[in-house]
N, C-alpha and C positions, 0 to 999 in steps of 0.2 A: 730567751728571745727566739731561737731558732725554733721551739716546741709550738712557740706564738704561732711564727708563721707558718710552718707546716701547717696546724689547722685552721689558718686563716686560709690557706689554698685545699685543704680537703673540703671544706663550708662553701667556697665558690665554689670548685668542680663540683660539689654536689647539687648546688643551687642552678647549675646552667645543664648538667643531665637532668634534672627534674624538671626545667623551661619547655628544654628540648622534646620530651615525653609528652609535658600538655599540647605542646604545641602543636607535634605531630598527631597528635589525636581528634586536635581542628581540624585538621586541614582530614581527617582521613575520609575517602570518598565515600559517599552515600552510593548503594545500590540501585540500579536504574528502575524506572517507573514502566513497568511492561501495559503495553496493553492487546488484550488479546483481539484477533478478527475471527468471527465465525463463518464459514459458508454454510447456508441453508435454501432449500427448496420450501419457501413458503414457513412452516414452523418446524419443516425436519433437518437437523442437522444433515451436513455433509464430509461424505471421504472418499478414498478412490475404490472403494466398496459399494457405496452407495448408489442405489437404481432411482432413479424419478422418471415422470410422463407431465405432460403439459396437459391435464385433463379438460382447463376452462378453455384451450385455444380452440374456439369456433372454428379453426379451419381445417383441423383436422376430425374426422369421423370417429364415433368410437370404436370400429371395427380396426382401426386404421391405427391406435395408440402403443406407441413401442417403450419399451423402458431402456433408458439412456444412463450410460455412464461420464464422467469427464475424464480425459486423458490427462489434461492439463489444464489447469485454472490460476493464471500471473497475472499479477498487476504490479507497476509502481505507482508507490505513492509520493509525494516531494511536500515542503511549504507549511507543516503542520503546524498550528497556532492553538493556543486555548483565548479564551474568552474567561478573564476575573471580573467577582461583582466589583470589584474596588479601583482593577486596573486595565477595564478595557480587554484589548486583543495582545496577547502577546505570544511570539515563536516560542516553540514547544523544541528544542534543540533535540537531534537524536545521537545515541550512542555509535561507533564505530564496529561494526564487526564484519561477520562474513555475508550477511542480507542489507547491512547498510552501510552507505557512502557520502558525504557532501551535503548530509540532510535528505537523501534518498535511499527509500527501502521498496525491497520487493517484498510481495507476500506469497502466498499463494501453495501447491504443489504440484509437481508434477508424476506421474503415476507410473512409468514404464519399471520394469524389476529390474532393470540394470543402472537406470540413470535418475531412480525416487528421490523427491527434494520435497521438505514440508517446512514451511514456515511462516504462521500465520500470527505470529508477536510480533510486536513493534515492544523496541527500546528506546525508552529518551533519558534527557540528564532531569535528575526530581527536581521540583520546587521544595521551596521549604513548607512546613508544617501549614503558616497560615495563610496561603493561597487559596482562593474556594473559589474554583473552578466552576463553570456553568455552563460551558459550550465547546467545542471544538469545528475545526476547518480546517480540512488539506486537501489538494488537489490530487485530482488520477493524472500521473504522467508522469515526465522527466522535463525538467524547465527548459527551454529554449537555447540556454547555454552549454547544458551538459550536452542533449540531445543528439548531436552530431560529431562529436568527438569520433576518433578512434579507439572503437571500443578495448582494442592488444593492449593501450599506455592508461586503460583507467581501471579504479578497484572496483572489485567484489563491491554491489551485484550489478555495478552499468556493465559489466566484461562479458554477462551474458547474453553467448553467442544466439542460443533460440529465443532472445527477446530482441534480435538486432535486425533490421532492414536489413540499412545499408547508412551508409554517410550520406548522402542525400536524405534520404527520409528519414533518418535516424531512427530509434527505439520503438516496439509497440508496447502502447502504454497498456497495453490488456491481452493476454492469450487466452481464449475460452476453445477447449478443444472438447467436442464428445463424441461419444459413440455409439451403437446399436449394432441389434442382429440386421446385417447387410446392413448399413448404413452410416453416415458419419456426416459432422458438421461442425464448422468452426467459423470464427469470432476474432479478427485481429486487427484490434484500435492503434490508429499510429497517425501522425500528422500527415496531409495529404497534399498538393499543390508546393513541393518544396522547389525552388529554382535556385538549380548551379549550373557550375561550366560543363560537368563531366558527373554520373552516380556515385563518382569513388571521392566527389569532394561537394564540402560541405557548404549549403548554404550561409549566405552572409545575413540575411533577414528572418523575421519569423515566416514560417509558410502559411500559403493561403488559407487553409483550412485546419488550424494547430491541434482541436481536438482534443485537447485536456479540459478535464470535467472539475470544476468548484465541488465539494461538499463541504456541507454543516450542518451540525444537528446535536445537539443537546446532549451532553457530556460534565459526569459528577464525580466526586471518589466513590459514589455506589455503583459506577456504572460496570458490569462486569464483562462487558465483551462487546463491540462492535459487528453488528451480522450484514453480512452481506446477503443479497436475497435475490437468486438466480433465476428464480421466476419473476420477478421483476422483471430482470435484462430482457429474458428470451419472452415477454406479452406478448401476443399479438404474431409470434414467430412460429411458422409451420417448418418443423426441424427434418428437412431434408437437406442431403448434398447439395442440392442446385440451387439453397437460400441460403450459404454459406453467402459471407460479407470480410472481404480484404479492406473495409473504409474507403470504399468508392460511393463518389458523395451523390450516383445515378443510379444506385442499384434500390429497391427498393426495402430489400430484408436492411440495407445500412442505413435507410433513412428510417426503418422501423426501430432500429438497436440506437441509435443516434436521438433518437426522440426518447426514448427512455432511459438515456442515459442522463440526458440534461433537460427531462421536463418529469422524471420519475419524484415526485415532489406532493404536498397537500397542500390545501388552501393557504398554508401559512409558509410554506417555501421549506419545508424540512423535508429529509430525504429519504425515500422509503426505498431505494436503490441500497444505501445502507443506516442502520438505524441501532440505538443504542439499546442495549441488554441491561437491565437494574440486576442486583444483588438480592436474592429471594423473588 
């Protein structure tokens, strides 16, 4: 009897560490769905290496054509969704780490040799195998709620300080910084028209002019990389110091940058500000 029950309890303990084993091998997490951004001038890749000139911009002469570096090129993105043939629009959740927070990621790099930051992947949590995918949308910026925090009490990457106004204005949703021999010019998208009591405190409404840009555009599992296309932004932009644009909504290099940020689009509303990369 005793012999019984002993392997009646060695047969259960075997049977509940073998449960335990399947079990935890459901639940074990899947690897995140990366996706890459590229920066390019037109169809050249970009890095903090890289020289371009705005050769179609009519307003500059060709004697007059400089080749331009970027110092710094930031964005946040927030609110990303895909689009399934079966299920409509649904959030595209992203992973937690040091470029993302709350469903907000920065991309971008910055170029100086003591303070270089690159990070142009996005992480999200995967769908499963039979999702088929056909579109994506997310917004340039930081939503309305984060936006005004105190940036000291939030994570990695609202905490960054060179993407932060002030609590009044909160975050800019874009830093485009470049440079040339004697020359330089910069690019900083942020909400404009914000009303509080004081700079050092935050608006209770959204601001007059919020400034965050919609994209969408056509997104598969062959799709190998999202390009951003910086001649896009700078159209029309004769790249001197005195067309820099802070998103004052009077200046007219920002009513140029601001037109091509939310009418950079074709006839059928897809985005060639940024646009999808296929596999081969």
């Amino acid at each position: 009897m005793t012999r019984y029950i002993l392997n009646k309890f060695l047969i259960s303990t075997i049977s509940l560490l073998l449960s335990v084993t399947l079990l935890s091998g459901c639940f074990e997490k899947s690897p995140p769905k990366k996706v890459l951004f590229q920066p390019v001038f037109k169809n050249m890749p970009l890095s903090c290496e890289s020289n371009f000139h705005a050769s179609d911009n009519k307003k500059i002469k060709v004697g007059e054509l400089k080749n331009w570096q970027y110092q710094q090129l930031q964005f946040y993105i927030h609110g990303v969704e895909v689009k399934m043939k079966n299920n409509g629009w649904q959030p595209w959740r992203m992973t937690t780490n040091a470029n993302q927070a709350s469903n907000v990621a920065l991309l971008g790099e910055t170029c100086n040799e003591n303070t270089q930051q690159s990070n142009w992947q996005l992480e999200l949590v995967p769908f499963d195998d039979s999702a088929n995918i056909t579109d994506i949308r997310f917004t340039l910026g930081v939503p309305f709620e984060l936006n005004h925090l105190n940036p000291l009490t939030q994570p990695s990457p609202i905490n960054d300080s060179s993407m932060f106004w002030g609590w009044r204005g909160g975050h800019k949703f874009m830093r485009v910084e470049l440079v040339s021999q004697g020359d330089d010019w910069l690019f900083h998208l942020g909400s404009i028209g914000c009303k509080a009591l004081s700079p050092v405190r935050a608006p209770k409404s959204e601001c007059l002019h919020p400034n965050r840009v919609n994209v969408s555009l056509p997104f598969t599992e062959k799709t190998s990389a999202i390009k951003f296309d910086l001649a896009v932004l700078l159209h029309d932009i004769a790249l001197t110091r005195e067309n820099s644009c802070q998103s004052a909504v009077d200046e007219e290099s920002c009513k140029t940058l601001f037109k091509n940020l939310n009418m950079a689009a074709d006839s059928n509303n897809k985005s060639l500000l940024f646009t999808a990369q296929k596999n081969g």
